[in-house]
C-alpha positions in Angstrom: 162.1 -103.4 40.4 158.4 -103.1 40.1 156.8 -106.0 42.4 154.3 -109.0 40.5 151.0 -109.0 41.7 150.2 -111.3 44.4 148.0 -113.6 42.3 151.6 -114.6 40.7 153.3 -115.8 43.4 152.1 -119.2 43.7 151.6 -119.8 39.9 155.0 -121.8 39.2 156.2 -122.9 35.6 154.2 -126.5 35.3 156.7 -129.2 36.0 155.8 -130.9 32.5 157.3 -127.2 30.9 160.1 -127.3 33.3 161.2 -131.0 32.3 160.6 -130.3 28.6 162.7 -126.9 28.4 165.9 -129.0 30.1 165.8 -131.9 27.5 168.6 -131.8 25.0 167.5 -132.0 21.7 168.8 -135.8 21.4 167.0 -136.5 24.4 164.1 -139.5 24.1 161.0 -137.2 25.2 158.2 -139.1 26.8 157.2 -135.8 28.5 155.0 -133.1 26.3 151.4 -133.9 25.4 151.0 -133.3 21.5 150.6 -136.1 18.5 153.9 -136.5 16.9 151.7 -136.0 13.5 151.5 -132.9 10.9 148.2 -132.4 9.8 146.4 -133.4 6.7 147.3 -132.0 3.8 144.3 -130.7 2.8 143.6 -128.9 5.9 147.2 -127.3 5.6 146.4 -126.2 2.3 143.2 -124.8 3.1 145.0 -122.6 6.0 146.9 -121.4 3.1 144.2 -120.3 0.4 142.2 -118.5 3.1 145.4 -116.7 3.7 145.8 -116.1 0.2 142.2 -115.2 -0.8 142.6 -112.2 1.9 140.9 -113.9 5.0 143.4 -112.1 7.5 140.7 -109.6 9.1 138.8 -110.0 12.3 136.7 -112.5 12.4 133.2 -112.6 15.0 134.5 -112.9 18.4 132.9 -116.1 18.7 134.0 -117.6 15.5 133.5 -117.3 12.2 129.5 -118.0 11.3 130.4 -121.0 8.8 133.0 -123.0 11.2 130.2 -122.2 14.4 127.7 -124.4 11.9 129.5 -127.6 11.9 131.0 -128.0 15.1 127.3 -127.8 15.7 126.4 -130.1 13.1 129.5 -132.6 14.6 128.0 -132.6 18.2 124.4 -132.7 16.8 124.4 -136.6 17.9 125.3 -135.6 21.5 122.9 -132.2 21.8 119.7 -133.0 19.5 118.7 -129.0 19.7 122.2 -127.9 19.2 122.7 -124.7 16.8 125.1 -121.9 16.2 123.9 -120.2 19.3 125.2 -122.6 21.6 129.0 -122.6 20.2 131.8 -120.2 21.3 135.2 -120.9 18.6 138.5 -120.0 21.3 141.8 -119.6 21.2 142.2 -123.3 22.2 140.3 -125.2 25.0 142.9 -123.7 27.6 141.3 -120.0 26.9 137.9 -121.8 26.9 138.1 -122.9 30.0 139.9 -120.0 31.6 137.1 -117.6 30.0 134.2 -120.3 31.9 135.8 -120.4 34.8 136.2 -116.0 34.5 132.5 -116.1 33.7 131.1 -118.1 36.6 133.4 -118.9 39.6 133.6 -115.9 42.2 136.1 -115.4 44.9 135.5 -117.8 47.5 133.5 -120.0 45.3 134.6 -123.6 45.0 135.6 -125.8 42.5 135.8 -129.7 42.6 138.8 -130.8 40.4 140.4 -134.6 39.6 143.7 -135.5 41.2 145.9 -136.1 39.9 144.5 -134.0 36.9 145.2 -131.6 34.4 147.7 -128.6 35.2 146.0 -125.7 34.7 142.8 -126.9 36.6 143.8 -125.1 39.9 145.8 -122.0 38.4 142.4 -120.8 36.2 140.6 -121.6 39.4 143.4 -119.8 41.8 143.8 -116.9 39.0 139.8 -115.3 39.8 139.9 -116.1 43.7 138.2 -119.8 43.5 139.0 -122.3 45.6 140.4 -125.4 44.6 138.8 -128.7 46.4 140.4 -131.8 44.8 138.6 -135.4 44.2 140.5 -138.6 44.7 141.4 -140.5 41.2 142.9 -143.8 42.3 144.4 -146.8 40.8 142.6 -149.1 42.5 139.3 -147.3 41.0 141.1 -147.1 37.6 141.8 -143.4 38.1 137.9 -142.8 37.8 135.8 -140.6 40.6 133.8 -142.4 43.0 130.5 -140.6 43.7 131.0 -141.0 47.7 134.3 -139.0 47.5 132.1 -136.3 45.3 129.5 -136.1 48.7 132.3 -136.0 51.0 133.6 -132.8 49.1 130.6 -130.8 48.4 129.5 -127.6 50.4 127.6 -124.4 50.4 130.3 -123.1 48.9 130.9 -125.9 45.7 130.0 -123.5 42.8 131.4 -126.1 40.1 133.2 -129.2 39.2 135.4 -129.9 36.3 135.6 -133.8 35.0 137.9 -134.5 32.2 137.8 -138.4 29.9 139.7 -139.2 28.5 142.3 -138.1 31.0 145.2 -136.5 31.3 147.2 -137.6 32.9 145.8 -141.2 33.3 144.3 -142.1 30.2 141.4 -143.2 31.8 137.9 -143.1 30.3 134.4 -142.5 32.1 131.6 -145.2 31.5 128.3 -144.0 30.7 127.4 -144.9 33.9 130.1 -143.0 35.2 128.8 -139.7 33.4 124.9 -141.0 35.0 126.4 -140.4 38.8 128.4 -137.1 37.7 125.5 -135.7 36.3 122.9 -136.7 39.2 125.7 -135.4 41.4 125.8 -131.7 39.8 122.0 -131.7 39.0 121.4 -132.5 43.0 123.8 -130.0 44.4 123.2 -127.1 41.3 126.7 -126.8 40.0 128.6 -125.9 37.0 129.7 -128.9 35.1 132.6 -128.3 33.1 133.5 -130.8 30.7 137.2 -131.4 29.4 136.7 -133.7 26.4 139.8 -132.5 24.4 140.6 -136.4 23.4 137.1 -137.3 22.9 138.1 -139.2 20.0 141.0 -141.0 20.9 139.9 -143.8 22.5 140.6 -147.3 21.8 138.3 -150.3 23.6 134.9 -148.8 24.0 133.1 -145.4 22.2 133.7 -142.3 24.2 130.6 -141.0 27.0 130.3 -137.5 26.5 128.3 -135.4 29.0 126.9 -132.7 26.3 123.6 -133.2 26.4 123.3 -135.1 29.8 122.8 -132.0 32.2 121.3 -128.1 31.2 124.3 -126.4 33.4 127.0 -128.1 31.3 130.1 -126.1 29.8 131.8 -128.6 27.1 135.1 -127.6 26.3 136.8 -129.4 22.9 139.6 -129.1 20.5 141.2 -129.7 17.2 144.3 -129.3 18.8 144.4 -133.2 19.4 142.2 -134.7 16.6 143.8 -132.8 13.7 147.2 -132.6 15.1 147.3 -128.7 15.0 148.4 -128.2 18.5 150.0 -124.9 17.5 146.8 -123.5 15.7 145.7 -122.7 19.2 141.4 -123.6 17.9 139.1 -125.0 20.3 135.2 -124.9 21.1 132.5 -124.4 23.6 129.3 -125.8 23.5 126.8 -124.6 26.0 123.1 -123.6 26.7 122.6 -119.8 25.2 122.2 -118.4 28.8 125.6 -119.8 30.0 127.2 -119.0 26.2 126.6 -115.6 26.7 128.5 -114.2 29.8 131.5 -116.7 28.1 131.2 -115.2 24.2 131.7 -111.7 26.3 134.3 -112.9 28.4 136.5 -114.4 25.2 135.9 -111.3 23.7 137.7 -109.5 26.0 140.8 -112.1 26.1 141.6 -112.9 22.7 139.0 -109.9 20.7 138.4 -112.9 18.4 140.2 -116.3 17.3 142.3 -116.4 14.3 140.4 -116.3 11.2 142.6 -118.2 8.8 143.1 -120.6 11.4 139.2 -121.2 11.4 138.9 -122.3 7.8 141.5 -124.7 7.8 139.3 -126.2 11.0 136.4 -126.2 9.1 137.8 -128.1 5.9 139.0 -130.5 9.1 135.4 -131.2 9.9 133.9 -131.3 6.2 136.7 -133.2 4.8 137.6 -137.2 4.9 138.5 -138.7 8.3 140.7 -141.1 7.7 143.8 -138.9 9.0 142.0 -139.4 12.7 140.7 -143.4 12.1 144.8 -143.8 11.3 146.5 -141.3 13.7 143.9 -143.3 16.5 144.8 -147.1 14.9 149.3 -146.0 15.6 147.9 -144.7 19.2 146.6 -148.0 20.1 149.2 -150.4 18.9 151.9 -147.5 20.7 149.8 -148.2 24.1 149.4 -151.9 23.4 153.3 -151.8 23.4 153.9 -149.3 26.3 151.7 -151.8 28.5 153.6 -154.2 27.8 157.1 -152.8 28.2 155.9 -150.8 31.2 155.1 -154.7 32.9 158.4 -156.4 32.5 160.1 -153.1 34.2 160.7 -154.6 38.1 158.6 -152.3 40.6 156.6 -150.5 37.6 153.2 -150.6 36.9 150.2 -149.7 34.6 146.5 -149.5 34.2 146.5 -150.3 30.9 144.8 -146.6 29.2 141.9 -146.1 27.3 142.0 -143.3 25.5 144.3 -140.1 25.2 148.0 -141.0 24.5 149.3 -141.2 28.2 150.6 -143.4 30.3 150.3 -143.2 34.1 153.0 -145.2 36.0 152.7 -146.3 39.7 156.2 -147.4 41.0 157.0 -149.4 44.3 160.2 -148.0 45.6 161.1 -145.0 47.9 161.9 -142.6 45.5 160.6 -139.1 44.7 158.6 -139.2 41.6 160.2 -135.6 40.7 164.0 -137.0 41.9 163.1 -139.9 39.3 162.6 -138.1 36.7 165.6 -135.6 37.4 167.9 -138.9 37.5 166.2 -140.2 33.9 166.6 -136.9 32.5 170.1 -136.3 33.3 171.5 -140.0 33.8 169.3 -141.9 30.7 168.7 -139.0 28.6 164.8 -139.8 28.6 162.4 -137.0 29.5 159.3 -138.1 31.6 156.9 -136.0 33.9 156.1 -136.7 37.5 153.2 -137.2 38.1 153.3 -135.0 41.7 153.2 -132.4 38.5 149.4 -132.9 38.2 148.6 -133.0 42.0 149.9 -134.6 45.4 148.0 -138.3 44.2 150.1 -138.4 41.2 153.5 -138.7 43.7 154.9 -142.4 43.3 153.7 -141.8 39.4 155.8 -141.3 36.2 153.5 -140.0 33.2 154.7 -141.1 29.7 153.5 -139.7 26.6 153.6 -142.7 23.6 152.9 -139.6 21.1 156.3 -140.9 20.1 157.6 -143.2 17.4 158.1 -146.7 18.0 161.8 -147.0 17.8 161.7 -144.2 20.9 159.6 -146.1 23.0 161.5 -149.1 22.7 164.9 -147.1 23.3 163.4 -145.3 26.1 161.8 -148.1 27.9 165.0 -150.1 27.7 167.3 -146.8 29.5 163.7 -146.5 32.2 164.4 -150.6 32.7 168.3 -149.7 33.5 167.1 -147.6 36.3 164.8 -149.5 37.7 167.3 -152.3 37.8 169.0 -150.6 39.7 166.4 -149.5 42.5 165.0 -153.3 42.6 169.0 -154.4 43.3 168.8 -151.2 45.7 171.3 -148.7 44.5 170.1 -145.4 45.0 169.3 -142.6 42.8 172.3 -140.5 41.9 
């Protein structure tokens, strides 16, 4: 048997895939990260015509010209000199930000990251030799950095750091003046600043800080994965200054050759189309989190900073248990999928992530089988 290459050996299945492939199909699945939403009808239909009107070729490997247009047009608010030049279409954010951090991040270089934080932070990082040097997200902060830990962390060696609002998994949001201190921080020190804003517009209690146009060495990685519902459409964007596009637009070239054309038009009628499929899916998000925090609060020993935007939400627990035992036990004993949160860094242990991209009869049902458990813990029987 022909061995893997070393790079492979420490690059396990993410525990959110691992507890998502055991669920039954009955199961009541807090765990996977996608709006329980189709998407609008008009943007399904326009997938469909540019299939049928022959748009099955290649497209540019850096997106079609007309799609390129108005994502710049969307983020013109954010980027005043914005055009074409700055945008890279990808296969999804994921192969936008593997194809920055490809483009940029040598071996030995180092990268600051959140933790807890998204899962594929480390392995991009891990995959081209970088080294991975976490920041401290904690609850007492409201799971936002802190600009000491951000000096405590930097070296000669810090090539980039990678800041992602609203979070996953925490839900929380950066204030501007949040984005200020981040930026000041990468401008002083000449990093990278790569720019996770895949759920920029799900947010619910304030508008969202972006940091495109805040700092010149800024990568901004987005989606319609999230906004549109079209998780399995696999389209994202870029949005950076022409001299950092460029290495990237050659890099995601040599990924993906180019991202799917059809796919592309039904993203643009997305943009130029009504948004009222967003201001709705965004208005069911809120009232789902408004009831998660409060079901989460009458559950003995759990707890909740209430989220702010994304549709997660990032439970602290106070009894001895293993966050990825706890989960186990739900999964097989209450039928209810959840993800530890040791799945997005050591920080997250003593942390269960829901998902509310669920209907509200299933967060109802599976908050009442997550109570039964912890019912059981606060009268001190033990996991079984």
């Amino acid at each position: 048997m022909v061995e893997q290459a070393r790079r492979m050996r420490d690059l396990p299945l993410s525990g959110i895939r691992k507890m998502f492939e055991m669920a039954g199909k009955d199961a009541i699945n807090f765990g996977i990260g996608e709006p329980d939403f189709q998407p609008p009808d008009f943007v399904i239909e326009a997938f469909a015509r540019a299939m049928r009107e022959g748009k099955n070729n290649y497209g540019p490997s850096s997106g079609i010209p007309e799609l390129r247009a108005a994502i710049a047009e969307k983020e013109r608010s954010r980027l005043r000199t914005i055009d074409p030049s700055h945008v890279i279409v990808t296969t999804g954010s994921t192969s936008g930000l593997y194809a920055t951090i490809a483009s940029f991040i040598n071996p030995g270089d180092e990268v600051l990251m959140p933790n807890p934080g998204f899962v594929l932070y480390r392995p991009h990082t891990v995959l081209v030799g970088g080294v991975p040097v976490y920041y401290p997200l904690r609850k007492e902060f409201h799971y936002r950095p802190r600009v000491d830990d951000l000096r405590q962390l930097v070296t000669e060696k810090t090539k980039a750091i990678i800041v992602n609002s609203p979070s996953n998994p925490t839900g929380a949001c950066l204030r501007e003046k949040d984005v200020d201190y981040i930026v000041d921080f990468a401008r002083e020190h000449g990093l990278l600043l790569i720019t996770d804003e895949a759920y920029d517009t799900i947010t619910y209690d304030r508008p969202h800080a972006s940091f495109l146009g805040k700092y010149e060495s800024t990568v901004y990685l987005n989606t319609f994965s999230k906004a549109y519902a079209m998780t399995g459409w696999r389209i994202g964007y870029i949005v950076a200054d022409p001299a950092l596009a460029e290495p990237i637009k050659r890099m995601n070239y040599h990924l993906v050759a180019c991202p799917a054309t059809p796919t592309q038009y039904a993203c643009l009628a997305a943009l130029e189309g009504p948004q009222d499929f967003v201001h709705g899916m965004v208005q069911t998000f809120r009232e789902r989190r408004d009831l998660v925090t409060k079901l989460v609060k009458e559950v003995p020993g759990l707890d909740i900073v209430k989220p702010e935007g994304a549709f997660y939400a990032f439970c602290s627990y106070d009894h001895d248990v293993d966050c990825g035992d706890l989960a186990l036990h739900l999964l097989k004993r209450r039928n209810v999928v959840v993800t530890p949160g040791s799945a997005f860094g050591d920080l997250g242990a003593g942390h269960i992530r829901l998902s509310y991209a669920t209907s509200e009869s299933n967060i109802r049902e599976g908050m009442r089988r997550i109570y039964s458990t912890f019912e059981e813990l606060a009268a001190g029987k033990k996991l079984e």
